[in-house]
N, C-alpha and C positions, 0 to 999 in steps of 0.2 A: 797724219799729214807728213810725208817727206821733205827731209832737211834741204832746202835750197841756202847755202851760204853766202855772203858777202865776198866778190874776190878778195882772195890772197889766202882764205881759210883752209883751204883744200891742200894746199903746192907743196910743203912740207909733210904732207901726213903719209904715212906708208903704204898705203892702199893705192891710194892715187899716184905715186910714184912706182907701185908694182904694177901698171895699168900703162907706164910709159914705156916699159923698159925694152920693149920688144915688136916687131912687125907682128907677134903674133896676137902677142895683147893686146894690140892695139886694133887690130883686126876684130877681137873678140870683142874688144871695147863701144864697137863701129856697128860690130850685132845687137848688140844688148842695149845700147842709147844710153851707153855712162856717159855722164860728165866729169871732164876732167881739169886739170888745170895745169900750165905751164907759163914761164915768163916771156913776154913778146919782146925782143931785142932789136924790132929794127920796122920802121914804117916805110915802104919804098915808094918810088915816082908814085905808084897806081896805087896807092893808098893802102897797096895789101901788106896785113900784119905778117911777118915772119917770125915765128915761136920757135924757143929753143927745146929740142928733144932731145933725151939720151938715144934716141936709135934712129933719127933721123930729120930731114925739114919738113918743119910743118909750116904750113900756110892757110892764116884767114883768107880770102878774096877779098875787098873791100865790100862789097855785098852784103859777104855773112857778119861783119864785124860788127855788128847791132844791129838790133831793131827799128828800120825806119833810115836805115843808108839809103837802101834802094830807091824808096818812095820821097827822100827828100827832105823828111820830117827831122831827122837825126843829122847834123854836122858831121864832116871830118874831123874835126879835130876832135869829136868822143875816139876816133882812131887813135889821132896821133899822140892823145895823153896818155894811152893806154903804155907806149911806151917803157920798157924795163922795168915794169908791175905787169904782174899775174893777173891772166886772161883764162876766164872759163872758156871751154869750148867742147862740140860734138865731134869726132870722127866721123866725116862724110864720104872720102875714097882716099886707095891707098893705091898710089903709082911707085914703081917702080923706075927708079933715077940713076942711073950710071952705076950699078952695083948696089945702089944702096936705095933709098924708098925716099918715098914726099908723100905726103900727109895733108888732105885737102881738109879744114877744117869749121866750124862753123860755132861762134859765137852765137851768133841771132837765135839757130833754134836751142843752145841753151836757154838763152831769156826769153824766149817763150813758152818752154816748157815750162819755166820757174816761172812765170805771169800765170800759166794758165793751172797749174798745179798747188802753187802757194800762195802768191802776191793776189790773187783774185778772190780766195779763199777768205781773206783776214777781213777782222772785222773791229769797228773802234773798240777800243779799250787792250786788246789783243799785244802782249809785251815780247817785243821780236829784238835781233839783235840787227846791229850794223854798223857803218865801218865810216869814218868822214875822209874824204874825197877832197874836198877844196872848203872854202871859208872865204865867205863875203858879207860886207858889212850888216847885212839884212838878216845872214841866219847861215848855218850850214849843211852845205849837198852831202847825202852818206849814201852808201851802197847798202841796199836791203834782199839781195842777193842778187848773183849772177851781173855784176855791173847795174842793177836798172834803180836807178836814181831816185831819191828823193828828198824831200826840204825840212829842216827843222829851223822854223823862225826863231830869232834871236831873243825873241819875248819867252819862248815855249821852253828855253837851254834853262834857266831857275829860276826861282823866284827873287834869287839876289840879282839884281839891275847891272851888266855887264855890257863896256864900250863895242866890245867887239867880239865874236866866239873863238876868235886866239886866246881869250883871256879864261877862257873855259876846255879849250880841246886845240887838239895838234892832228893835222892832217896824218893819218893812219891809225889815228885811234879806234880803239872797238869798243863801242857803247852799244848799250841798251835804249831802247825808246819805244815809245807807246803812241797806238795807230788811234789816229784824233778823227778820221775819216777819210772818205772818196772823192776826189772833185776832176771828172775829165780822163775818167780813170785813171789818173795818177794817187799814192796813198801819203796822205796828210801827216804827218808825226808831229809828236812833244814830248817834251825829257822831263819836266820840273816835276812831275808828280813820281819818279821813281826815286826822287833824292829827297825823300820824309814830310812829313808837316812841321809845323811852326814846332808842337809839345815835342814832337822824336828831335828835334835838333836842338830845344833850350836845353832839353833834359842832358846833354851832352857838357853841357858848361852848369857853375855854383856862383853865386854873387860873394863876392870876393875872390875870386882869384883873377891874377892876368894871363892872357891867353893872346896868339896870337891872330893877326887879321889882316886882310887886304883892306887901302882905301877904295872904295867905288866911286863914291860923289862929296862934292864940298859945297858945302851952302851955307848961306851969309848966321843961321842958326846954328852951324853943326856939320859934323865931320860923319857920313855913313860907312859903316865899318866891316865888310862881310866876313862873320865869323865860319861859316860855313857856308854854302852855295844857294841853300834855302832857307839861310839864318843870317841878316843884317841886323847890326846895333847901330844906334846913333849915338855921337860921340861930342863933348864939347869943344866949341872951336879949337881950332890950333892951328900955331904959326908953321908958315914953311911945309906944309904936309902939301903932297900932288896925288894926281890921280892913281892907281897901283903899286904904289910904295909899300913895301910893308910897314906893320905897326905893331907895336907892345901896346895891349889896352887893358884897364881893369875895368871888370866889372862891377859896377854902382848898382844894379838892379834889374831883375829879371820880373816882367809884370805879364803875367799869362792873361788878365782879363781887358787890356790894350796890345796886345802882342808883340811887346816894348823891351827892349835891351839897351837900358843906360850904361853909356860906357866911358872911363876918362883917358884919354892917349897918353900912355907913359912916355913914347918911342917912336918915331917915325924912321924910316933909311931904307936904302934901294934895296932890293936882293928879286933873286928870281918867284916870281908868284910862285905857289903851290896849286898845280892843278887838282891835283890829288881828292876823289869824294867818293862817297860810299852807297852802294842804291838801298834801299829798302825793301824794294819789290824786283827780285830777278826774273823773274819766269810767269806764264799765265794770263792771266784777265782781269780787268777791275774793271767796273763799273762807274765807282763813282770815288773820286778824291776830297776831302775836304781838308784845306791845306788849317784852316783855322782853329783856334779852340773855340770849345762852344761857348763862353762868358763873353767873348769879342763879336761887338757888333758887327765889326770888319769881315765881308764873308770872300773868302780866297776859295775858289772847289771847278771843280773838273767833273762832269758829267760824258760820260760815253755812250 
């Protein structure tokens, strides 16, 4: 299957830059159907993007700037974000401008190729990469290549219970995520099953040592403590603790056959979260997830 990327993958790579360099590469560019990428500097009255080239201007029409301009279905403003971030695009004609050239260019049938080439091709369980784009309280938008959009709900980002997906990921980030299904043709994702089971993330901690942790939730029982993204302890009360602080907590007890991590708060104080997590599954296909150990009633699993 050919690599369709997430924008911004392509701009700095040498290929794609020896592809800018010239009216005549670009020309050869324009026979061949490469796709290329460069950054869009400038959204004008008519909505047409203007991209910066080493050899000359280039111009989306607003037309070509996505999929679904034309027909209505797609807003300007997918234009006007685009903004001083890298824009895939096709080389569609090559005028000649006062001495120097302009470059008609076309967004839209990059992401259609990449729909009808890649995006249509995948199938649930299928572990692709991508790039987050904006963040709302519900979940976040990532690019699955060529600009074309899609959603990873807030429930889907780990199995440690998170206020918001800032508190998990930072707009530019490149992550991994795994295709949950099709609805409307748009492609479905979730994350929690590429960052371990309950066993690969106790196994990471030993009962007695202290370790650190973010607060998640505070309940009138106890303090939930996320030691890892797919690994919460529960902690006994404590004063003065708020939501995201960090914390110094020891561990009292690791219990595989309730999927339980007792834990006592040494520590509580401000500092910046640690986004920082590790996947377990990079590349490929799964079928089927089972977040749980087998002695625990409690059944956590992801089927594809």
């Amino acid at each position: 299957m050919p690599n369709y990327y997430p924008e911004g993958k392509l701009i700095d790579k040498y290929e794609n830059r020896s592809w800018l360099r010239s009216a005549d590469t670009m020309s050869a560019a324009m026979a061949s159907g490469k796709i290329l990428e460069a950054k869009a500097v400038l959204c004008d009255n008519d909505h047409d993007l203007i991209v910066n080239l080493p050899c000359g201007k280039g111009i989306i029409p607003r037309a070509e700037g996505a999929i679904g301009i034309a027909e209505g279905t797609t807003r300007d403003i997918a234009l006007l974000a685009r903004v001083n971030k890298p824009v895939c695009f096709k080389v569609i004609d090559i005028q000649e401008d006062g001495g120097g050239f302009r470059f008609i260019l076309s967004r839209r049938l990059a992401q259609e190729e990449c729909m009808e080439q890649y995006i249509s091709k995948l199938t649930p369980g299928d572990i692709i990469s991508a790039r987050i784009t904006h963040l709302e309280q519900f979940g976040c938008f990532v690019d699955i290549g060529c600009g074309i959009s899609s959603l990873i709900p807030i429930d889907a980002i780990s199995v440690s219970r998170i206020s918001h997906p800032s508190d998990r990921f930072t707009n530019g980030d490149e992550i991994l995520a795994v295709v949950k299904g099709k609805e409307d043709g748009r492609i479905q994702l979730t994350h929690k099953e590429l960052l371990g089971t309950w066993e690969q993330n106790a196994a990471l901690f030993n009962q007695g040592e202290t370790v650190g942790g973010i607060v998640r939730s505070i309940e009138d029982y106890g303090v939930f403590i996320e030691l890892t993204p797919n690994l919460a302890g529960l902690a006994e009360p404590f004063d003065g603790v708020s939501e995201g602080q960090s914390a110094s907590v020891y561990i009292k007890a690791i219990i595989p056959e309730k999927m339980k991590v007792k834990l006592i708060i040494v520590d509580v104080f401000d500092s910046p979260a640690d986004k920082s997590f590790n996947y377990y599954l990079t590349d490929g296909h799964i079928n089927d997830w089972i977040y749980s150990t087998p002695q625990c009633e409690k059944r956590i699993e992801s089927h594809f």
